[in-house]
Kinemage of the C-alpha trace (Angstrom):
@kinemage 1
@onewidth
@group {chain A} dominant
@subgroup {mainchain}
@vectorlist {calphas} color= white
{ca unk a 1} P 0.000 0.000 0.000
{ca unk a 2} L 1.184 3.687 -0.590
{ca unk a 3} L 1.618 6.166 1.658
{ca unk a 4} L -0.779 8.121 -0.187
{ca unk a 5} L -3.567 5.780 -0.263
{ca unk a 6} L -2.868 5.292 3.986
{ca unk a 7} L -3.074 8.566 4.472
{ca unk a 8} L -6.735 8.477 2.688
{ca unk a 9} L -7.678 5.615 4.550
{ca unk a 10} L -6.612 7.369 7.584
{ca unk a 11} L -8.798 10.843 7.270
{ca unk a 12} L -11.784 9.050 6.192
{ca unk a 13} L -11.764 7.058 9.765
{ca unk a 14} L -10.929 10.711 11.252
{ca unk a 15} L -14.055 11.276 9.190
{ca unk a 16} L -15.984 8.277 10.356
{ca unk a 17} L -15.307 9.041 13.762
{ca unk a 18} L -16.634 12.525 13.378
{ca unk a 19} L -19.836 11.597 12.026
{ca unk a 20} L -19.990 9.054 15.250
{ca unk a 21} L -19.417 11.607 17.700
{ca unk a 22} L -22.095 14.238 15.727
{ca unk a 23} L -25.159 11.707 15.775
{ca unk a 24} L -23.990 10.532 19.601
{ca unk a 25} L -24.343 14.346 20.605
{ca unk a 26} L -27.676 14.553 18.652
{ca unk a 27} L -29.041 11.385 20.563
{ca unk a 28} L -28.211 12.733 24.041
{ca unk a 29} L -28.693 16.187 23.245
{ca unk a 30} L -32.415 15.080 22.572
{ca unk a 31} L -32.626 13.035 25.425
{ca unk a 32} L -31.860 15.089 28.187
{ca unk a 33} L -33.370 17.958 26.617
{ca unk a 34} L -36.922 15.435 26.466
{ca unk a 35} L -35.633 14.685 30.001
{ca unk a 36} L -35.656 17.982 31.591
{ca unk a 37} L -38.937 19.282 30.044
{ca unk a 38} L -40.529 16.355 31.508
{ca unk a 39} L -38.615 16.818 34.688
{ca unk a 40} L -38.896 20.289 35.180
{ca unk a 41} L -42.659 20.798 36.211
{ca unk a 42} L -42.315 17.093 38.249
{ca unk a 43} L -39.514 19.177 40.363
{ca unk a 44} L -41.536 22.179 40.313
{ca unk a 45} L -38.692 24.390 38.386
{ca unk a 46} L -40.409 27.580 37.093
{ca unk a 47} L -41.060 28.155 33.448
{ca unk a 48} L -38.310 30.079 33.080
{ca unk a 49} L -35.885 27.155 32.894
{ca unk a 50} L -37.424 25.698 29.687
{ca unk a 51} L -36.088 28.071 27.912
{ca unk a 52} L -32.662 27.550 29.588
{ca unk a 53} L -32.827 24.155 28.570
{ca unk a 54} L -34.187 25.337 25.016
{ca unk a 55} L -31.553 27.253 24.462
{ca unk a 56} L -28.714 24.394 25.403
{ca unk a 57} L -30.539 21.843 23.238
{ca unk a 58} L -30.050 24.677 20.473
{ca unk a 59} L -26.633 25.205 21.191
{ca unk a 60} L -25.473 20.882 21.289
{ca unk a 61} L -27.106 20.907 17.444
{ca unk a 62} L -26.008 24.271 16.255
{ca unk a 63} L -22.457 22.409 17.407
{ca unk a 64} L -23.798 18.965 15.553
{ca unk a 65} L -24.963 21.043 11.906
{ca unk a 66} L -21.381 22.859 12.229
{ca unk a 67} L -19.991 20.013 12.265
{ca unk a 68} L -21.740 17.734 9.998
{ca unk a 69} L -20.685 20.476 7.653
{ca unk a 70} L -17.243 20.469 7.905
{ca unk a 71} L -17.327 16.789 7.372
{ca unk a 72} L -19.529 17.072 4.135
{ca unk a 73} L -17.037 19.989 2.884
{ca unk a 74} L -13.725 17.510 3.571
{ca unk a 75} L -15.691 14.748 1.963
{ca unk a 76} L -16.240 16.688 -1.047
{ca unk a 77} L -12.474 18.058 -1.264
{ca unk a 78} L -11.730 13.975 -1.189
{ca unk a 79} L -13.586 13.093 -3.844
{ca unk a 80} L -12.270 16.133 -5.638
{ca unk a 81} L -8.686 15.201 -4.724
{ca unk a 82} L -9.559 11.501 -5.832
């Protein structure tokens, strides 16, 4: 094998990896966000804290679509390259 064709073995597992890590942040981002609306009345939190936890949930997939970008954009630039 060539050093060339190792390397491009290599960054698509970097790339694979990436993509793991994005959907495993979308799963639990949507989880515990699920989990503290349906906690937060049970512990009597006021209504106010919704929106705190809004507002993270927004912030975990604003991180996740980033992301997910940059992986699509150094996919492309492979197959480009290729």
């Amino acid at each position: 094998m060539s050093a060339q064709h190792q390397d491009r073995q290599s960054q698509q597992a970097a790339l694979a990896a990436k993509g793991r890590l994005v959907s495993i942040v979308i799963v639990v981002t949507m989880g515990l966000w699920l989990l503290a609306l349906w906690l937060g009345p049970k512990l009597g939190l006021p209504g106010r804290y919704a929106f705190l936890f809004d507002f993270a949930a927004l912030a975990g997939l604003f991180w996740a679509l980033i992301v997910s970008l940059q992986i699509r954009r150094a996919r492309k630039a492979q197959r480009g390259n290729e």
